[in-house]
N, C-alpha and C positions, 0 to 999 in steps of 0.2 A: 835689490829689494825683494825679485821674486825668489830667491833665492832664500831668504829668511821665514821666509812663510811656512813650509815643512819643519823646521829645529823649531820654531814657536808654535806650533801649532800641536808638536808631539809632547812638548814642554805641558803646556797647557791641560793636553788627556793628561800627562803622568798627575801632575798637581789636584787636578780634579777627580781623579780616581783614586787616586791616596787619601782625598779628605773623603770619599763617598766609602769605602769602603772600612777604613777604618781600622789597619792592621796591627796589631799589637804584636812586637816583638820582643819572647822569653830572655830574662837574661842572661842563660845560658849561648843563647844564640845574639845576646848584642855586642859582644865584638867582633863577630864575627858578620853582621850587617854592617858597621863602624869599619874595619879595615873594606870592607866591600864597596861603601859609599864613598869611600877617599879613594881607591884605585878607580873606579869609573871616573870620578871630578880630574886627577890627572892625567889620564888617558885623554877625556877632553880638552882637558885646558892645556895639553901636548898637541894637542889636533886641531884646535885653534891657533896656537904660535906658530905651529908649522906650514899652516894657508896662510900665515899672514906674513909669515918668511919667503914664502910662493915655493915649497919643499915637501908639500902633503902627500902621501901617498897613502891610498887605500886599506894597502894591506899591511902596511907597518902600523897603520892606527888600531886595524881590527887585531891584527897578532899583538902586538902590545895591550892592549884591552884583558883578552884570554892569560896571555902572560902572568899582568901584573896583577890578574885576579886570579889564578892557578896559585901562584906562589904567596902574595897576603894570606891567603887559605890556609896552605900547606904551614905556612908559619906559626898562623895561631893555630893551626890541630897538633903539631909537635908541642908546642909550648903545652897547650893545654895538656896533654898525655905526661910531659917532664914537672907539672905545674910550674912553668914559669911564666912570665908576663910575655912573651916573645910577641907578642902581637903589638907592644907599643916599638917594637924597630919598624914595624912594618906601617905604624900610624905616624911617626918623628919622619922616616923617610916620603913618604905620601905626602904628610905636613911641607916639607920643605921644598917637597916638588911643586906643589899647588903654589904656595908663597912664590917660588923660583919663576916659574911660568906665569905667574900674574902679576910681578916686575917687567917680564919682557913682555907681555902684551902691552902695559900702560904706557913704556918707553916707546913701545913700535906706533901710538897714537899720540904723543905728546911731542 
């Protein structure tokens, strides 16, 4: 239990800072927030399956993290330079991770 009080509590600033502040983002920049917000939620919900496997480690959560947020990037800046959509590989992929990894959390509790 003490353990959940820092992830909820930093939950909670984010949430409450986001409605106080109030950020609007250009649509040039919302796929580019969209692939950004889906690699952090699999990075997480990577990093939750992995404590819960009892396999976590540190630094494969934070290098994954940078990773898979380097490269979502790098995919929609090529795309958008080639005008292609290349950013929905990198949203289908993210998509199916997030789906993937919240199968095997619900299974690891049921």
């Amino acid at each position: 239990m003490r353990s959940l009080i820092l992830p909820v509590a930093g939950l909670l600033i984010g949430v409450l800072a986001g409605l106080i502040l109030n950020v609007n983002v250009s649509y040039e920049l919302s796929r580019y927030s969209a692939v950004a917000i889906l690699a952090a939620l699999d990075s997480v919900l990577g990093a939750v399956r992995a404590e819960l496997d009892g396999v976590y480690d540190n630094r494969i959560f934070i290098s994954g993290f940078i990773t898979n947020a380097i490269v979502a990037v790098l995919l929609t800046f090529i795309g958008d330079r080639l005008s292609l959509d290349l950013y929905l590989v990198a949203l289908i992929n993210f998509g199916f991770r997030i789906f993937n990894n919240v199968a095997l959390i619900r299974r690891h509790f049921i």
